[in-house]
C-alpha atoms as one frame of an Amber mdcrd trajectory, in Angstrom:
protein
 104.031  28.289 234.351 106.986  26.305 232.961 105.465  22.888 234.662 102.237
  23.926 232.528 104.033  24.466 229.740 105.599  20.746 230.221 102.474  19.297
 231.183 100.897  19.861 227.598 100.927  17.540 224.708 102.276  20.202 222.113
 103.250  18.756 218.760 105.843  21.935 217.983 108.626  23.052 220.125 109.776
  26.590 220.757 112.829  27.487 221.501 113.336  31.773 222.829 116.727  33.414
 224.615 115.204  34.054 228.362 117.105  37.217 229.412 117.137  36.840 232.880
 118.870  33.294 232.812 120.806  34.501 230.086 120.474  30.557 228.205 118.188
  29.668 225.686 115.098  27.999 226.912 112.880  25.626 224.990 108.636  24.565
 225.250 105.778  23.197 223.574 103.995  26.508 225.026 104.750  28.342 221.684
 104.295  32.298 222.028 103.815  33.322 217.957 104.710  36.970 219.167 108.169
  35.903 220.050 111.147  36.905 217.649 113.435  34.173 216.373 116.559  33.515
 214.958 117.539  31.241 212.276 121.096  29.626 211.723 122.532  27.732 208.791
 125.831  26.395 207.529 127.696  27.917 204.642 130.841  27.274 203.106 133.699
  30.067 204.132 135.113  31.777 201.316 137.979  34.143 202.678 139.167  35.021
 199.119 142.839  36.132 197.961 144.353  39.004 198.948 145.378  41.627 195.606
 147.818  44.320 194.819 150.643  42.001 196.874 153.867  44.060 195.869 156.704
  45.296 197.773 156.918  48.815 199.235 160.067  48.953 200.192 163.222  47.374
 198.910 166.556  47.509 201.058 169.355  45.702 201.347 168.928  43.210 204.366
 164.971  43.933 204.459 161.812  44.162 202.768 158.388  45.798 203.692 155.362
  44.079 202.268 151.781  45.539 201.674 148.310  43.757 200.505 145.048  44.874
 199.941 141.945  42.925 201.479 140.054  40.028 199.190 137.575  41.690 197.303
 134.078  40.869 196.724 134.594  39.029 200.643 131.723  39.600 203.303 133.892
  38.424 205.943 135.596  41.091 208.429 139.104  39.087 207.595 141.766  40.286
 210.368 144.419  38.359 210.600 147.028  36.945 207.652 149.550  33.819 208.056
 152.792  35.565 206.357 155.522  33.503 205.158 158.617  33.815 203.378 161.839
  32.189 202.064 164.987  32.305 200.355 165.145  30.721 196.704 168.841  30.337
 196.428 167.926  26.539 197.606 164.655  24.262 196.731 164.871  23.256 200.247
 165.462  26.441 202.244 163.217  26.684 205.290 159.974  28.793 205.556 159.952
  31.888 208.238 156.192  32.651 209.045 154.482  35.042 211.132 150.741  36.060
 211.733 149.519  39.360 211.062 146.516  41.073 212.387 144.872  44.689 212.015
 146.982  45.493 209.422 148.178  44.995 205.534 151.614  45.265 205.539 154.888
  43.583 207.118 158.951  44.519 207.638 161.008  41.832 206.725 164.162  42.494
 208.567 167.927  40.502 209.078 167.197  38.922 205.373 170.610  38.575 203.028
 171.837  41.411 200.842 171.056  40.806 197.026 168.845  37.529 197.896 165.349
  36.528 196.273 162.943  35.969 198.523 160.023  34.074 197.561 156.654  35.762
 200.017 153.401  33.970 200.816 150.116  35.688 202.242 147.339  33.838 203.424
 143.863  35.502 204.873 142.767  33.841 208.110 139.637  32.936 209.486 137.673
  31.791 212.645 139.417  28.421 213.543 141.146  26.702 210.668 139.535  28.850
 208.263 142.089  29.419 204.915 141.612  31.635 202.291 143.793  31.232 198.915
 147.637  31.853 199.303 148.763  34.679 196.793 152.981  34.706 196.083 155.138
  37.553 195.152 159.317  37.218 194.415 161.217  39.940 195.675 164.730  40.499
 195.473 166.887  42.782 198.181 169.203  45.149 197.458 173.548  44.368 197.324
 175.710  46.646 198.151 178.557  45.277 196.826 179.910  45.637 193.420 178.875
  43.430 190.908 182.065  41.828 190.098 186.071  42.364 191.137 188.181  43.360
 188.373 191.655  42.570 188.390 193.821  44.096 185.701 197.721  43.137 186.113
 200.531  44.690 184.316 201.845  41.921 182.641 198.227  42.022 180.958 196.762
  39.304 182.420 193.021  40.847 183.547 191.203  38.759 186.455 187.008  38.802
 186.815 185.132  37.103 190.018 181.999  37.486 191.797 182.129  38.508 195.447
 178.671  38.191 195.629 178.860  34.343 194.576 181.723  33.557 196.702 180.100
  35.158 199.838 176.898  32.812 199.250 179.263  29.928 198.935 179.170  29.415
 195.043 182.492  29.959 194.139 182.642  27.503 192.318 179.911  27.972 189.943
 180.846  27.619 186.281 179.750  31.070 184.680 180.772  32.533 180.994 182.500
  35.901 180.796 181.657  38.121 177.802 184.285  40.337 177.421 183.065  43.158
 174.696 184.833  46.065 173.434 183.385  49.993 174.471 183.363  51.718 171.357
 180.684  53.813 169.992 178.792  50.573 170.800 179.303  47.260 172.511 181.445
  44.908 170.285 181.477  41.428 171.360 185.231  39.964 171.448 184.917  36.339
 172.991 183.169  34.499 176.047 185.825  32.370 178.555 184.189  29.933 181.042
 185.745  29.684 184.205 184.293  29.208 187.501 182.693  32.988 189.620 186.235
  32.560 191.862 188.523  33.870 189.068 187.988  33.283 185.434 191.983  34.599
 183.914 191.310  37.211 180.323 194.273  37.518 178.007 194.989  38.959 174.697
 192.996  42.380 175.023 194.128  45.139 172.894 196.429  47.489 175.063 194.892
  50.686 176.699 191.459  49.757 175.399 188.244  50.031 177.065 186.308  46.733
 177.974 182.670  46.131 178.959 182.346  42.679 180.680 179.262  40.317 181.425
 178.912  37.273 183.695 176.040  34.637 183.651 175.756  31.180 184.857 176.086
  27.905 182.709 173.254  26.887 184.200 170.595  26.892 186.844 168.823  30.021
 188.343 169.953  33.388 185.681 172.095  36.175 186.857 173.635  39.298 184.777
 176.344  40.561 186.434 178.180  43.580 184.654 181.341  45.576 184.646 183.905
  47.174 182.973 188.295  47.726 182.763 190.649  49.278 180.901 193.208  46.918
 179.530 197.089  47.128 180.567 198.913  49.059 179.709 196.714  52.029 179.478
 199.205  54.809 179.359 199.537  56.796 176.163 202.445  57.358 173.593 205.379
  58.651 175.382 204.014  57.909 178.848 205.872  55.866 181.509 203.430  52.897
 182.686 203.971  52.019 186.787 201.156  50.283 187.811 197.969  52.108 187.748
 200.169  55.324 187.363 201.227  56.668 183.762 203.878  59.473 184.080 205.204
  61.895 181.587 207.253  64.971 180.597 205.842  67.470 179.185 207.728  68.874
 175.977 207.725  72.700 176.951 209.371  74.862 179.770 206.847  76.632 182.072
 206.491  78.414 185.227 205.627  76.439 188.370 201.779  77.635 187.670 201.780
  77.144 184.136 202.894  73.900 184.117 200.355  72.761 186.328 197.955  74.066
 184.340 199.213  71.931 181.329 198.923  69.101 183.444 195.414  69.682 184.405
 195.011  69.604 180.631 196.217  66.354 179.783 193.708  64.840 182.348 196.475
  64.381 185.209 198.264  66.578 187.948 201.835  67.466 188.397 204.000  64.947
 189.939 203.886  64.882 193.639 206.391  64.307 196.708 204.037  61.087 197.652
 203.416  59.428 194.158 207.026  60.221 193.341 208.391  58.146 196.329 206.078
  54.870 195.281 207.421  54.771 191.648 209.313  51.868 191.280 213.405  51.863
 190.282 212.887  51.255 187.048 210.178  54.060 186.397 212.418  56.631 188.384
 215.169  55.518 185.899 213.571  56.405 182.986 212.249  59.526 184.561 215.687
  60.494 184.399 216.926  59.373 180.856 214.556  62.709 179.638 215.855  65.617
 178.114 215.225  67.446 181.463 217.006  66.892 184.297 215.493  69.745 186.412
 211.657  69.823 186.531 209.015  70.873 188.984 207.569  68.677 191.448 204.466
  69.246 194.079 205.984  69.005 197.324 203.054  70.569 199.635 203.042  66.796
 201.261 206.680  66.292 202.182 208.957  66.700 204.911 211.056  69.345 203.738
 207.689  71.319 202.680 206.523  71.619 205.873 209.967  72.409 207.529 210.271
  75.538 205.449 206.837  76.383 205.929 206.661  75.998 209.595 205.797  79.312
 211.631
């Protein structure tokens, strides 16, 4: 009996899992066919998790995937997740715990925005593995840069991109390079991403411009104009709109065809009401004062037309 058991003067105790009080009982009344367990400490090593890359690259969100630690007896389950913008040293971290799976959707994040992503395997308790990183940038929408060329020559190149993160004022260089069979560079102005001004560009030629920052974290963004006044020989300039006269009589058919063939259309009832005074005026100092017009869009079109 137990009180037996307690009653001896044993010099080794034993120590068995009694089923029916479900506990772990101990004695000096040592059975040697009894099974037994051993325990021992060992340091936890969790790993790093490998192959950390993005799956999926939108504009406002990202979807992350990881593979387990290698060479890791552990059954790992769960991963601390966290991530961060790198516009800013100090922007805050978002974090999240993951378990049963390898993968996360970052969602509501900022179009065209690095984000800087942090996976940790977790343990039992305050058991860490080793943090692996990845940088990920999301998708933008928007154009590059705005492009403003002006008639009076004057051609105007910002960043909505910069000015919608609040860096406006930024001090950035503009390339401005010339499209020919290759890229010619012309000259770099400095300016700030709200508006840096471009003068002195050849007329009607084709420009390929770059922006980049002073300094601080790099950026490349591109675009490209064509340089006021980009109507040909011959051809009335009115704003984006280059007008001219064609030097032969034709048929209402045929001469849209020869307008097709210069790369334009024939004049229409709408485009023909925009053009300023002065371009109406020297419309009519050509040799012809009668000439054919599209006129599917106006008023008088439609009256005749109607049943």
């Amino acid at each position: 009996t137990d009180e037996e058991c307690a009653a001896k003067d044993g010099s080794t105790l034993c120590s068995w899992y009694k089923a029916e009080k479900k506990e772990i009982v101990s004695s000096y009344c040592c059975d040697k066919s009894l099974a037994f367990f051993c325990s021992y400490k060992t340091k936890v090593t969790l790993g790093q998790v490998t192959d950390l890359f993005a799956s999926f690259i939108g504009n406002s969100s990202l979807e992350i995937q990881w593979t387990n630690p290698p060479e890791v007896l552990w059954d790992i389950r769960r991963y601390h997740v966290e991530w961060r913008s790198t516009e800013q040293d100090d922007s805050p971290m978002e974090a999240k715990i993951v378990e049963g799976a390898t993968q996360i959707l970052l969602e509501g994040l900022e179009f065209g925005t690095e984000y800087e992503v942090v996976v940790t395997p977790l343990g039992a308790k305050t058991a860490r593995g080793e943090s692996e990183k990845l940088l990920v940038t999301t998708l933008d929408p928007r154009p590059q840069l705005n492009i403003v060329v002006s008639p009076d020559g004057v051609t105007r190149v910002s960043s909505d991109i910069l000015l919608a993160k609040g860096r406006g004022g930024q001090e950035v260089d503009v390339a401005i390079l010339k499209k020919d069979s290759e890229k010619k560079p012309v000259f770099v102005v400095r300016g700030e991403a709200q508006g840096v001004e471009i003068t002195g560009l050849e007329p009607g030629a084709e420009y390929w411009v770059e922006m980049t920052p002073v300094q601080g974290k790099p950026f490349n963004y591109t675009g490209s104009f064509a340089a006021f006044p980009s109507c040909e020989k011959d051809q009335i300039q009115d704003g984006p709109v280059c007008v001219w006269a064609a030097p032969v009589s034709k048929r209402p058919r045929e001469a849209a065809a020869v307008c097709k063939s210069s790369n334009g259309e024939l004049l229409d009832y709408k485009t023909q009401k925009e053009l300023t005074p002065a371009a109406k005026a020297m419309l009519a100092t050509h040799v012809k004062t009668h000439f054919w017009m599209d006129i599917s869009e106006s008023p008088t079109s439609a009256a005749l037309s109607k049943n």
